[in-house]
Predicted model as a PDB file, atoms N, CA, C, CB and O in Angstrom, pLDDT in the B-factor column:
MODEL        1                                                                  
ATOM      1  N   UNK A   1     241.417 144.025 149.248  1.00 97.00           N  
ATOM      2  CA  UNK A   1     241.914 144.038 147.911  1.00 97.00           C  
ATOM      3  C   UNK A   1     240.742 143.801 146.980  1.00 97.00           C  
ATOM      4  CB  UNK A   1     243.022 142.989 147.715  1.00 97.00           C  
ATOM      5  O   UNK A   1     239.699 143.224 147.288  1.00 97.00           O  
ATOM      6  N   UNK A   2     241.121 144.448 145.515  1.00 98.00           N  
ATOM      7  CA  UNK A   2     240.012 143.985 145.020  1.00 98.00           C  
ATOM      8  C   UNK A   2     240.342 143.294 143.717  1.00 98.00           C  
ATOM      9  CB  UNK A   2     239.050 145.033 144.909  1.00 98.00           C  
ATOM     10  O   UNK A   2     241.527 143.217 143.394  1.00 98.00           O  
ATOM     11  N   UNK A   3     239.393 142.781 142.930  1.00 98.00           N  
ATOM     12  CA  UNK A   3     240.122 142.075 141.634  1.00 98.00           C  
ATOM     13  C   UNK A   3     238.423 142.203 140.744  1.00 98.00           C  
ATOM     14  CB  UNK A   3     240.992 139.944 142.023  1.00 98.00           C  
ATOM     15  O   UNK A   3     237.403 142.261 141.431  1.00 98.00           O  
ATOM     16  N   UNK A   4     238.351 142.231 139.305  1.00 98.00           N  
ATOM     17  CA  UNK A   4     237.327 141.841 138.184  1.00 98.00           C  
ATOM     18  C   UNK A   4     237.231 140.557 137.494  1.00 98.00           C  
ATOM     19  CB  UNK A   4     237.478 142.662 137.176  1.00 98.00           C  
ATOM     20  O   UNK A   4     238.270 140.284 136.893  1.00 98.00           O  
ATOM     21  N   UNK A   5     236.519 139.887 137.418  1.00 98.00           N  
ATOM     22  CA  UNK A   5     236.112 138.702 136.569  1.00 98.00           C  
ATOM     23  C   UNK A   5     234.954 139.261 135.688  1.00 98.00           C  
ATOM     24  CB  UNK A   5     235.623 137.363 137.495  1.00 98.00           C  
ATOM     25  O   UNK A   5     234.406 140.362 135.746  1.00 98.00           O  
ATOM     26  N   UNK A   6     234.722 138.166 134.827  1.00 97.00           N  
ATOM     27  CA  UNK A   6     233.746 137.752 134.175  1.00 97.00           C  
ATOM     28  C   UNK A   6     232.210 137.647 134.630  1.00 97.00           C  
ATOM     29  CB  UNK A   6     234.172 136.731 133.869  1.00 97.00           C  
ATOM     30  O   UNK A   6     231.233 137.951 133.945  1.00 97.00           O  
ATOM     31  N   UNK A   7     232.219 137.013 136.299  1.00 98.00           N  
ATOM     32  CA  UNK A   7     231.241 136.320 136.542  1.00 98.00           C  
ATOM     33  C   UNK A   7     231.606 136.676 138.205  1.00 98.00           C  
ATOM     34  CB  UNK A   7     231.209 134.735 135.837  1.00 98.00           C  
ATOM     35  O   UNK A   7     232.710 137.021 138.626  1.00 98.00           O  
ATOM     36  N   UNK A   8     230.465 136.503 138.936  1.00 98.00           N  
ATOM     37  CA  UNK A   8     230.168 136.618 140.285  1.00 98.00           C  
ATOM     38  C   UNK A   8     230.505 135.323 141.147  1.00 98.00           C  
ATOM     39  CB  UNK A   8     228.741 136.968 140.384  1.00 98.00           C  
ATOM     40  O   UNK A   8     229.814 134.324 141.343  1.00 98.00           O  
ATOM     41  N   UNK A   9     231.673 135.620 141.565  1.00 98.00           N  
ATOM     42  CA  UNK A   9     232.469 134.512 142.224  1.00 98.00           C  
ATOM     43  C   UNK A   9     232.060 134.346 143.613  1.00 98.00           C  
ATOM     44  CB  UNK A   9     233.975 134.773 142.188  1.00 98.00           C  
ATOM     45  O   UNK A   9     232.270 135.313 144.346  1.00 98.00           O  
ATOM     46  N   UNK A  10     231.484 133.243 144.150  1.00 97.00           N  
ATOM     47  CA  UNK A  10     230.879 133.012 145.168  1.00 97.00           C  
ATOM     48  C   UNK A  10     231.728 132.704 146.476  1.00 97.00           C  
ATOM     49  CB  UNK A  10     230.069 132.083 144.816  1.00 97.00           C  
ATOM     50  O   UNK A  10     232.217 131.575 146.432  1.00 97.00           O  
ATOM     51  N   UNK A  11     231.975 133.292 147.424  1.00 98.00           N  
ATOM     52  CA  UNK A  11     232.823 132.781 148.491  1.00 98.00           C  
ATOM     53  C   UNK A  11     232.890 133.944 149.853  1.00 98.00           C  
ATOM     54  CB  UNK A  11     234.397 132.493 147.765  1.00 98.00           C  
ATOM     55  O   UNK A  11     232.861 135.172 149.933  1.00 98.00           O  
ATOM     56  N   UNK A  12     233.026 132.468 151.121  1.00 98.00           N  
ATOM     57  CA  UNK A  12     232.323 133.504 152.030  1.00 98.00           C  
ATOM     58  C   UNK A  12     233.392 134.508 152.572  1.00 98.00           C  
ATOM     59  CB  UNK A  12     231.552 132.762 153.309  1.00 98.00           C  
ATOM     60  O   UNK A  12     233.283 135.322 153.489  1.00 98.00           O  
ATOM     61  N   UNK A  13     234.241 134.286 151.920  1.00 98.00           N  
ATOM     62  CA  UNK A  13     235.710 135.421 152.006  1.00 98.00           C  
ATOM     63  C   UNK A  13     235.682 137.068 151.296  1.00 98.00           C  
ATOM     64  CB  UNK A  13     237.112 134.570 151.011  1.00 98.00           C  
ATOM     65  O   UNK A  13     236.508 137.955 151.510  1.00 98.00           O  
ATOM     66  N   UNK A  14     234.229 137.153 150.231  1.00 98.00           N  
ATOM     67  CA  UNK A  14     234.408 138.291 149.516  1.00 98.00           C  
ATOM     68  C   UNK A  14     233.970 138.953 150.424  1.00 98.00           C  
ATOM     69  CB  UNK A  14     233.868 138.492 148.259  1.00 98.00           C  
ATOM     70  O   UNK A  14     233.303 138.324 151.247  1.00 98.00           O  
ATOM     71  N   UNK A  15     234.136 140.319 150.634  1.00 98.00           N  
ATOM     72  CA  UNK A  15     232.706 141.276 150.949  1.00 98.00           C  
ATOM     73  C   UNK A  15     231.772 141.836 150.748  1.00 98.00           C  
ATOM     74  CB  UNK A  15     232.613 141.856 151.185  1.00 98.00           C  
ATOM     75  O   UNK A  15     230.732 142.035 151.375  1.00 98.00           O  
ATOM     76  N   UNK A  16     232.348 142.259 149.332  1.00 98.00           N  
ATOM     77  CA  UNK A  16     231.038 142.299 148.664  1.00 98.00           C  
ATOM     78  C   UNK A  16     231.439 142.364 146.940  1.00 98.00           C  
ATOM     79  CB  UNK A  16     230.091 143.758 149.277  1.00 98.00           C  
ATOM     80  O   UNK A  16     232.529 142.546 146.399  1.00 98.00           O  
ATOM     81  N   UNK A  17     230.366 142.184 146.482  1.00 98.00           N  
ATOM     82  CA  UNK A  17     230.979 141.808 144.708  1.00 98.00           C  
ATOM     83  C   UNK A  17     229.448 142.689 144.016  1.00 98.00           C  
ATOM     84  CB  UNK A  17     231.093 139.288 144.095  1.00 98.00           C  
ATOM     85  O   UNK A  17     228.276 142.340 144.155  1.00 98.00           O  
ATOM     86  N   UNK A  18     230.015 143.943 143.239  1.00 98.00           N  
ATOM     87  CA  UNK A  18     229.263 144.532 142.556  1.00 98.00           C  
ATOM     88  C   UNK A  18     229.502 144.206 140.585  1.00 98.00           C  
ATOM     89  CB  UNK A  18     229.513 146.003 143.174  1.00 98.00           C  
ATOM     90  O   UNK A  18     230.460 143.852 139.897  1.00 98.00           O  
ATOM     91  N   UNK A  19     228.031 144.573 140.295  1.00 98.00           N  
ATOM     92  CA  UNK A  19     229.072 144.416 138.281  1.00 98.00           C  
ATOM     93  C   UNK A  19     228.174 145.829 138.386  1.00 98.00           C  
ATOM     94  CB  UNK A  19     228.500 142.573 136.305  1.00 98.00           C  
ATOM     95  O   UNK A  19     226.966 145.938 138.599  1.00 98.00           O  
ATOM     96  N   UNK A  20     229.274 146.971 138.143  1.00 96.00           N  
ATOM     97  CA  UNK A  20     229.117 147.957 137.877  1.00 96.00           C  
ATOM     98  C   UNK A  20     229.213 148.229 135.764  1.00 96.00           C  
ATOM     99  CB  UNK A  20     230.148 148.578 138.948  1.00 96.00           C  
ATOM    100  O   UNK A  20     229.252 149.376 135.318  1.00 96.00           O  
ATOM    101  N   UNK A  21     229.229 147.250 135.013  1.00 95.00           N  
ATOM    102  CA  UNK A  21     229.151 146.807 133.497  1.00 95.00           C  
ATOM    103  C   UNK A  21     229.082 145.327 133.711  1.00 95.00           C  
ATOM    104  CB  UNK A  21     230.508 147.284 132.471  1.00 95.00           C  
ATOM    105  O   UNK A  21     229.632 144.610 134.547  1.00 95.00           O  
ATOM    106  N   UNK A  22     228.110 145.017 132.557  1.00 97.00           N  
ATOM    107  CA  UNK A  22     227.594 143.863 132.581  1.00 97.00           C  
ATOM    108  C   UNK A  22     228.927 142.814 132.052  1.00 97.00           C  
ATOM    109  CB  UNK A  22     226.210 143.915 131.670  1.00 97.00           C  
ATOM    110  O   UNK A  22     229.815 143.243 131.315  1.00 97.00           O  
ATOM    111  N   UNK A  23     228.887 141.306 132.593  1.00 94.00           N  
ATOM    112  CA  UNK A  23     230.075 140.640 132.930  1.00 94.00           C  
ATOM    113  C   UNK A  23     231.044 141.200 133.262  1.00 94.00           C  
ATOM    114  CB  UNK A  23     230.465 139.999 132.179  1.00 94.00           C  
ATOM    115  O   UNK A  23     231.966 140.498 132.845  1.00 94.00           O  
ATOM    116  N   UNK A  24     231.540 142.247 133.882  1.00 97.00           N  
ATOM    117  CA  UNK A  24     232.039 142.637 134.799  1.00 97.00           C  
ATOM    118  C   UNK A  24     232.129 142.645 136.134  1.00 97.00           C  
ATOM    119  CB  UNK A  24     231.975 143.195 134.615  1.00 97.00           C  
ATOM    120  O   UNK A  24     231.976 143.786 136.572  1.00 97.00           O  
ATOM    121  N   UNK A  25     232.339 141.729 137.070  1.00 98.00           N  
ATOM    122  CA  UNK A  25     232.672 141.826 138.419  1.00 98.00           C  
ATOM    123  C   UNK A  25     233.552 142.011 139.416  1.00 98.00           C  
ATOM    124  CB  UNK A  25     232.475 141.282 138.660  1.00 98.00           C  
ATOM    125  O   UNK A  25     234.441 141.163 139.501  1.00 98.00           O  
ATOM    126  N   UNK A  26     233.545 143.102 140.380  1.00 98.00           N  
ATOM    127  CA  UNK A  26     234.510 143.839 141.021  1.00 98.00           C  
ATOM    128  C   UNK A  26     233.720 142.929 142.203  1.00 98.00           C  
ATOM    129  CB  UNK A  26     234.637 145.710 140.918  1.00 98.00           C  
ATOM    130  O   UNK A  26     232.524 142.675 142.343  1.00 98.00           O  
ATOM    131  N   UNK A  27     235.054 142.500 143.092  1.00 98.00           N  
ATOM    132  CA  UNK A  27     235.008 141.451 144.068  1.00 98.00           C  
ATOM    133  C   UNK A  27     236.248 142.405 144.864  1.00 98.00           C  
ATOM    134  CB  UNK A  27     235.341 139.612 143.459  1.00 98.00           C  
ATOM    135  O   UNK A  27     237.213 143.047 144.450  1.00 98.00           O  
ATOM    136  N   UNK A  28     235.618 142.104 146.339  1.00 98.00           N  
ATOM    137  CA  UNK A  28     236.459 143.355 147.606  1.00 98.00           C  
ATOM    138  C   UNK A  28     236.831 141.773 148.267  1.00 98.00           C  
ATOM    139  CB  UNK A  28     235.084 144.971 149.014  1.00 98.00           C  
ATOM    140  O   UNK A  28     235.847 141.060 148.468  1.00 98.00           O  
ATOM    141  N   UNK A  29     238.077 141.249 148.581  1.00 98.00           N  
ATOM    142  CA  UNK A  29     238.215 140.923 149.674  1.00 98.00           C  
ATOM    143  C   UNK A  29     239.158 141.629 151.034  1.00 98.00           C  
ATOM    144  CB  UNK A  29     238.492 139.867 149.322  1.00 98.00           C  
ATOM    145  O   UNK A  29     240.194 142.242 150.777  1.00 98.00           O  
ATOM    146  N   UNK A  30     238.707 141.476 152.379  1.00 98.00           N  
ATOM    147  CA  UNK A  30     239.152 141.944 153.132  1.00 98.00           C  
ATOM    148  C   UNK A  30     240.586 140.830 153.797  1.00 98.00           C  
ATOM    149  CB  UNK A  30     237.960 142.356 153.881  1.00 98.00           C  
ATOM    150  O   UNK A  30     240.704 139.687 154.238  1.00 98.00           O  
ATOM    151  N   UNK A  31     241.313 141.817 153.563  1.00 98.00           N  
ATOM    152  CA  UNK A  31     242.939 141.248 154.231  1.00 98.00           C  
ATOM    153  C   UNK A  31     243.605 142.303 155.138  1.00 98.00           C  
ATOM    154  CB  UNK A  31     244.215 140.956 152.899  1.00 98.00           C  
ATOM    155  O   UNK A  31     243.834 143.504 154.998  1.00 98.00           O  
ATOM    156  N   UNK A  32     243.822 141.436 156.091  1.00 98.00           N  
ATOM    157  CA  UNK A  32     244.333 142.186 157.383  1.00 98.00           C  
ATOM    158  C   UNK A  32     245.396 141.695 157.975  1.00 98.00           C  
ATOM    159  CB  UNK A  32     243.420 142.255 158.409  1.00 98.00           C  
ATOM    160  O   UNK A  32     246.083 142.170 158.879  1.00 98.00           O  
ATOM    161  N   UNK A  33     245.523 140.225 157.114  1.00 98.00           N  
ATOM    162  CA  UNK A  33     247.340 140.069 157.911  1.00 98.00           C  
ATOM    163  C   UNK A  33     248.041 138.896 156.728  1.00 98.00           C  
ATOM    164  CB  UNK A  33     247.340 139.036 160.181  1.00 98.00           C  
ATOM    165  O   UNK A  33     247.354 138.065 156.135  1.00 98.00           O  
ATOM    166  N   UNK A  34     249.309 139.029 156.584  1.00 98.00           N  
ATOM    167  CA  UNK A  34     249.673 138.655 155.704  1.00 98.00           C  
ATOM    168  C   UNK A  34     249.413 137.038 154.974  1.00 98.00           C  
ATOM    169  CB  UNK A  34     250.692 139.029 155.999  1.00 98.00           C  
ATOM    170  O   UNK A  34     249.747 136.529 153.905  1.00 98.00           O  
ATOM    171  N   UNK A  35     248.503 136.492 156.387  1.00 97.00           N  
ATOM    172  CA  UNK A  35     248.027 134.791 156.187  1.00 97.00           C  
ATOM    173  C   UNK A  35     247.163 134.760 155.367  1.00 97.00           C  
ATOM    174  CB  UNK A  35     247.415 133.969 157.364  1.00 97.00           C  
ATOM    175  O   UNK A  35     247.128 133.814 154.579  1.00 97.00           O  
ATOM    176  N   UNK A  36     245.816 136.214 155.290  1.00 98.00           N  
ATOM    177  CA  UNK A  36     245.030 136.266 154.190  1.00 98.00           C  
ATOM    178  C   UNK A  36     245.301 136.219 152.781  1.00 98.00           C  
ATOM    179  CB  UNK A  36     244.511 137.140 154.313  1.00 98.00           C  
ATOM    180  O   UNK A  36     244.470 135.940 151.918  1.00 98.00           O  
ATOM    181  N   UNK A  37     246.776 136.571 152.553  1.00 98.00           N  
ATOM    182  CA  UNK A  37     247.216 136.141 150.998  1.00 98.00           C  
ATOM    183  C   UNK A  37     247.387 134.219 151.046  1.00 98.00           C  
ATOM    184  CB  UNK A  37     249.127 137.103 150.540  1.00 98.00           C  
ATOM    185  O   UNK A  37     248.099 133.389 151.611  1.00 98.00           O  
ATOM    186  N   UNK A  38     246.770 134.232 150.521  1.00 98.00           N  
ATOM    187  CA  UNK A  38     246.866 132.533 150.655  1.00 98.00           C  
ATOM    188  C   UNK A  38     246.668 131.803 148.776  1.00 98.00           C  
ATOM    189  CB  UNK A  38     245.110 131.874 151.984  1.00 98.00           C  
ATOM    190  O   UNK A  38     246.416 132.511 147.801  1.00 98.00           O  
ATOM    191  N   UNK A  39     246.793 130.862 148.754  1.00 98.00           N  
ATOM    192  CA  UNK A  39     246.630 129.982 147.661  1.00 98.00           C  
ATOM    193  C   UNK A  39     245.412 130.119 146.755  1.00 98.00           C  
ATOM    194  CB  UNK A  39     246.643 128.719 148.169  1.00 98.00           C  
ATOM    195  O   UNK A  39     245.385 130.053 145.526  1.00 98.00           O  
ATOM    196  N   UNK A  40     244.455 130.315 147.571  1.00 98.00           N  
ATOM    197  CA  UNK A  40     243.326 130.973 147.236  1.00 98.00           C  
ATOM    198  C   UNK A  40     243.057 131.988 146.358  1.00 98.00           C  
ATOM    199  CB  UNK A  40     242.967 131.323 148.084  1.00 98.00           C  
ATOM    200  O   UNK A  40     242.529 131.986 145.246  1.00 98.00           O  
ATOM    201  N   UNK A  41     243.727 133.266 147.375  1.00 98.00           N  
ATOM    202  CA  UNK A  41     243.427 134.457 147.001  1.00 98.00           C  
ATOM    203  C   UNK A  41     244.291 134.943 145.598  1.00 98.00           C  
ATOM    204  CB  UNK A  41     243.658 135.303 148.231  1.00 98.00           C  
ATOM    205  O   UNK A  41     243.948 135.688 144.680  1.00 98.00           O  
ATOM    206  N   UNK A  42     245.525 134.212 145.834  1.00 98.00           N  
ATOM    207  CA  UNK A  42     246.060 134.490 145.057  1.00 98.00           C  
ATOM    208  C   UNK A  42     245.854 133.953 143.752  1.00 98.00           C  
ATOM    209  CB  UNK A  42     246.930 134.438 145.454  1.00 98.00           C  
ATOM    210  O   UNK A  42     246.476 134.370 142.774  1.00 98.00           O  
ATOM    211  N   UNK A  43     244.837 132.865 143.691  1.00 98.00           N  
ATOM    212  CA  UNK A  43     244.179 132.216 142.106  1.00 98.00           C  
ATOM    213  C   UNK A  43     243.493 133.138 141.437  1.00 98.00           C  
ATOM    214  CB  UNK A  43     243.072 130.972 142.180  1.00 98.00           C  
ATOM    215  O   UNK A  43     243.522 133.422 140.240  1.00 98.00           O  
ATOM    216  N   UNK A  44     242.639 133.747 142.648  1.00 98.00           N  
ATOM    217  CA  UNK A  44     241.771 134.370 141.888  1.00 98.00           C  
ATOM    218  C   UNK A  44     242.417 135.713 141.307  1.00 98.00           C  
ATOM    219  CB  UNK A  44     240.546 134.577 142.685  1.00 98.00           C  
ATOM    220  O   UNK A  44     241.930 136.285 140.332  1.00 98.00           O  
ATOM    221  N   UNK A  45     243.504 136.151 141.952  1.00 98.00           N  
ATOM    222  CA  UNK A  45     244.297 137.462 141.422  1.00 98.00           C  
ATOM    223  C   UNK A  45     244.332 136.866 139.879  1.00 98.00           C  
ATOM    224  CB  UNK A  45     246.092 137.827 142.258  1.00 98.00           C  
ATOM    225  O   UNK A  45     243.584 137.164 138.947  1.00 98.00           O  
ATOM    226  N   UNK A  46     245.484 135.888 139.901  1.00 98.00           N  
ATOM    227  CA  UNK A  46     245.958 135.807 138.558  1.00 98.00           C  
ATOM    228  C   UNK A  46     244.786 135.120 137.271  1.00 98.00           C  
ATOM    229  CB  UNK A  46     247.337 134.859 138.737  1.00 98.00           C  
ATOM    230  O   UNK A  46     245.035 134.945 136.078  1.00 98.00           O  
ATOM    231  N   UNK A  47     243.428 134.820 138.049  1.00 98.00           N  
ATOM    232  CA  UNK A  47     242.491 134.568 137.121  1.00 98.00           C  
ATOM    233  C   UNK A  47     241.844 136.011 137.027  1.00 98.00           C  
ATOM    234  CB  UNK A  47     241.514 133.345 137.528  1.00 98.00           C  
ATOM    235  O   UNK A  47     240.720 135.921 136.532  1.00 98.00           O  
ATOM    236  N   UNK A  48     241.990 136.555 137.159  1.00 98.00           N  
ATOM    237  CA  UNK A  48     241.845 138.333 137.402  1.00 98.00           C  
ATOM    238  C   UNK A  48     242.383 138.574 136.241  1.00 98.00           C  
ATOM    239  CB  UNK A  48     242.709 139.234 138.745  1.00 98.00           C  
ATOM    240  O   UNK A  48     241.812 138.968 135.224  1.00 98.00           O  
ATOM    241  N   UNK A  49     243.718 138.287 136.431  1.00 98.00           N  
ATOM    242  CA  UNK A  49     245.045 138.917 135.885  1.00 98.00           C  
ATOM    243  C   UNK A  49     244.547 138.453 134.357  1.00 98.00           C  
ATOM    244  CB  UNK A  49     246.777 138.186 136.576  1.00 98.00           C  
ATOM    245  O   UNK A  49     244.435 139.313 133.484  1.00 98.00           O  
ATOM    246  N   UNK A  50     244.254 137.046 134.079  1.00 97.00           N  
ATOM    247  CA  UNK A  50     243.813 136.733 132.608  1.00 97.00           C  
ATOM    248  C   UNK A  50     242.673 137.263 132.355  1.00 97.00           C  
ATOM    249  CB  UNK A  50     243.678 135.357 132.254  1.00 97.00           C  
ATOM    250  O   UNK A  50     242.415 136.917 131.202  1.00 97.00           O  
ATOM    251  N   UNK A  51     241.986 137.785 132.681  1.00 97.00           N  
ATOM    252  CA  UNK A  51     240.420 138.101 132.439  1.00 97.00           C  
ATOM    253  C   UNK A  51     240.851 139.640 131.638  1.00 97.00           C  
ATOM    254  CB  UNK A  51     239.228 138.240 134.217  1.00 97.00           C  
ATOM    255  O   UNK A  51     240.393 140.068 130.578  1.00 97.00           O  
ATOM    256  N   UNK A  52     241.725 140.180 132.404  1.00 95.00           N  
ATOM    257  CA  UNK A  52     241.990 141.938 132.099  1.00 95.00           C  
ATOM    258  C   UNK A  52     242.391 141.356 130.773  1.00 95.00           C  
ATOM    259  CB  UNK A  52     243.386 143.119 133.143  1.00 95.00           C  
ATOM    260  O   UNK A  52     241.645 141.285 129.797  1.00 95.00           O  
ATOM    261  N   UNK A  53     243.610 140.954 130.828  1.00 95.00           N  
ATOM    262  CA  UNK A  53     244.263 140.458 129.616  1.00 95.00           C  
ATOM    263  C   UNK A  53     243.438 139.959 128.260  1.00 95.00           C  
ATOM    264  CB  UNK A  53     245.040 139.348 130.088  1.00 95.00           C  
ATOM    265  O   UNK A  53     243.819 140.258 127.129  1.00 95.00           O  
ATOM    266  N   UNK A  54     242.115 139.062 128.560  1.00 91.00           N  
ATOM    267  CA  UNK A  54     241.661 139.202 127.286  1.00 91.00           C  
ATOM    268  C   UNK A  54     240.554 140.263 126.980  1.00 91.00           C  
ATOM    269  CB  UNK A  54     241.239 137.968 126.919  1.00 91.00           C  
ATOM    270  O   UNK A  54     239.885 140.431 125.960  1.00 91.00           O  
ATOM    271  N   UNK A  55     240.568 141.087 128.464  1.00 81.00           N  
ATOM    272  CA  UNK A  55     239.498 142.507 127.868  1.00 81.00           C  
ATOM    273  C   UNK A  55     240.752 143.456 127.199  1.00 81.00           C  
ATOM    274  CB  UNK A  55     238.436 143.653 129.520  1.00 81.00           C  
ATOM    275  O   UNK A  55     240.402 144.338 126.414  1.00 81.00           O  
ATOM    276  N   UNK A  56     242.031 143.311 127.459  1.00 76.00           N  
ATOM    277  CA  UNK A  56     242.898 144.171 126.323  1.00 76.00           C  
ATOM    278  C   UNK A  56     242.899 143.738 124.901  1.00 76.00           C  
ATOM    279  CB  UNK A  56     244.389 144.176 126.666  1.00 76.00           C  
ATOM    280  O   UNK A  56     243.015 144.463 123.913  1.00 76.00           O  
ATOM    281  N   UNK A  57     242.750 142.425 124.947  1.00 69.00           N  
ATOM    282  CA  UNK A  57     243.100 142.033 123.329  1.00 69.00           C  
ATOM    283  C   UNK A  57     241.703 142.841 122.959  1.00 69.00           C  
ATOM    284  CB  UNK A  57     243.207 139.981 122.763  1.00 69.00           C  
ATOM    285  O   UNK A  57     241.711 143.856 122.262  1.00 69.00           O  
ATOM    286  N   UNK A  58     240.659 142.334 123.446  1.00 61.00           N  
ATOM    287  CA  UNK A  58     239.459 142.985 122.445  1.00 61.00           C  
ATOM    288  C   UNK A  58     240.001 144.191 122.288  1.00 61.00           C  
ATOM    289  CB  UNK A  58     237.841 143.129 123.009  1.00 61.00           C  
ATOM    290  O   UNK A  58     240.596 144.063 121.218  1.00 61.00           O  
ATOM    291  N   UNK A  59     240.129 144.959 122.550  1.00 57.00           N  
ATOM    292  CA  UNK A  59     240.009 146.551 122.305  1.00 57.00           C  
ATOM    293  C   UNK A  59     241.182 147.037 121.024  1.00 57.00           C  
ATOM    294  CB  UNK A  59     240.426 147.450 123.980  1.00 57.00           C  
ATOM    295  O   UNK A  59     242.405 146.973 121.154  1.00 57.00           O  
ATOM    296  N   UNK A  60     240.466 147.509 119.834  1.00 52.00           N  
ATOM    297  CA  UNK A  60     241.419 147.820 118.737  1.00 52.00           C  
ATOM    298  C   UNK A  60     242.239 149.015 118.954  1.00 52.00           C  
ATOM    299  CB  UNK A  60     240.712 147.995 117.481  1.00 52.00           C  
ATOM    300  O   UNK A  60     242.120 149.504 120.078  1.00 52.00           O  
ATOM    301  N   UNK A  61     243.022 149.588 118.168  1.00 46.00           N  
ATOM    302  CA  UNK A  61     243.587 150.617 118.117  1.00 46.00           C  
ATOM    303  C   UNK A  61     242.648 152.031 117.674  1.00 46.00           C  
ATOM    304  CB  UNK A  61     244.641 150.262 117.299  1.00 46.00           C  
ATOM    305  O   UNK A  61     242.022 152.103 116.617  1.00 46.00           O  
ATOM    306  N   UNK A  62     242.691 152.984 118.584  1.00 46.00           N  
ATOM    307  CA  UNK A  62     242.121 154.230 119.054  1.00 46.00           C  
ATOM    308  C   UNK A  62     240.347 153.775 119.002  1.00 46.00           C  
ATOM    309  CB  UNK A  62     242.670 155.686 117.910  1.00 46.00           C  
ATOM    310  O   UNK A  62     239.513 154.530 118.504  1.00 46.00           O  
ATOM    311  N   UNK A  63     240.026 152.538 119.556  1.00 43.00           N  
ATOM    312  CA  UNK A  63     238.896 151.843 120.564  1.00 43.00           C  
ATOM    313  C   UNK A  63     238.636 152.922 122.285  1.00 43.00           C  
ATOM    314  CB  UNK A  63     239.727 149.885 121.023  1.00 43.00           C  
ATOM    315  O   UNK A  63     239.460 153.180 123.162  1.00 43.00           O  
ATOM    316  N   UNK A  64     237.512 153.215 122.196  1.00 46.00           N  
ATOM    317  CA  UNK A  64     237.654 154.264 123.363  1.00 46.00           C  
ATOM    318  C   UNK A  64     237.345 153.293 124.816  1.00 46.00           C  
ATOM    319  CB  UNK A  64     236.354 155.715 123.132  1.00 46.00           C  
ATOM    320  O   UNK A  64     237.343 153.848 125.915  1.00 46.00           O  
ATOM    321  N   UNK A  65     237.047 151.558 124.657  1.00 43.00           N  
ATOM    322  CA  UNK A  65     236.448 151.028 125.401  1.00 43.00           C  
ATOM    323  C   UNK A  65     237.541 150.545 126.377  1.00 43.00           C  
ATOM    324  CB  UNK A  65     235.609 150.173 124.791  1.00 43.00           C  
ATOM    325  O   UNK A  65     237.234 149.892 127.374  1.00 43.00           O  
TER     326      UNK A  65                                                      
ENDMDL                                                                          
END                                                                             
């Protein structure tokens, strides 16, 4: 699975974490059975989940970013 932050989240669970745009980071973790969704993984989803959320507010109306 993968998720974006802000910042390069350190943990020996990612596989690999590229910033393809600057403060942008795309983080791969590998899950293969349903125990890998854990407490964990799932923080960082929904700190994911807020990060998108305030890259929507920036963006104005007919903003191409």
């Amino acid at each position: 699975m993968s998720f974006g932050l802000a910042y390069h989240k350190e943990s020996p669970r990612i596989a690999v974490a590229v910033e393809p745009y600057p403060q942008r980071w795309t983080h791969h973790v590998i899950v293969t059975a349903p125990e890998d969704i854990d407490d964990e993984l799932l923080g960082w989803i929904e700190e994911s989940h807020q990060f998108s959320l305030t890259k929507r507010r920036g963006r104005g109306a007919g903003s191409k970013a």
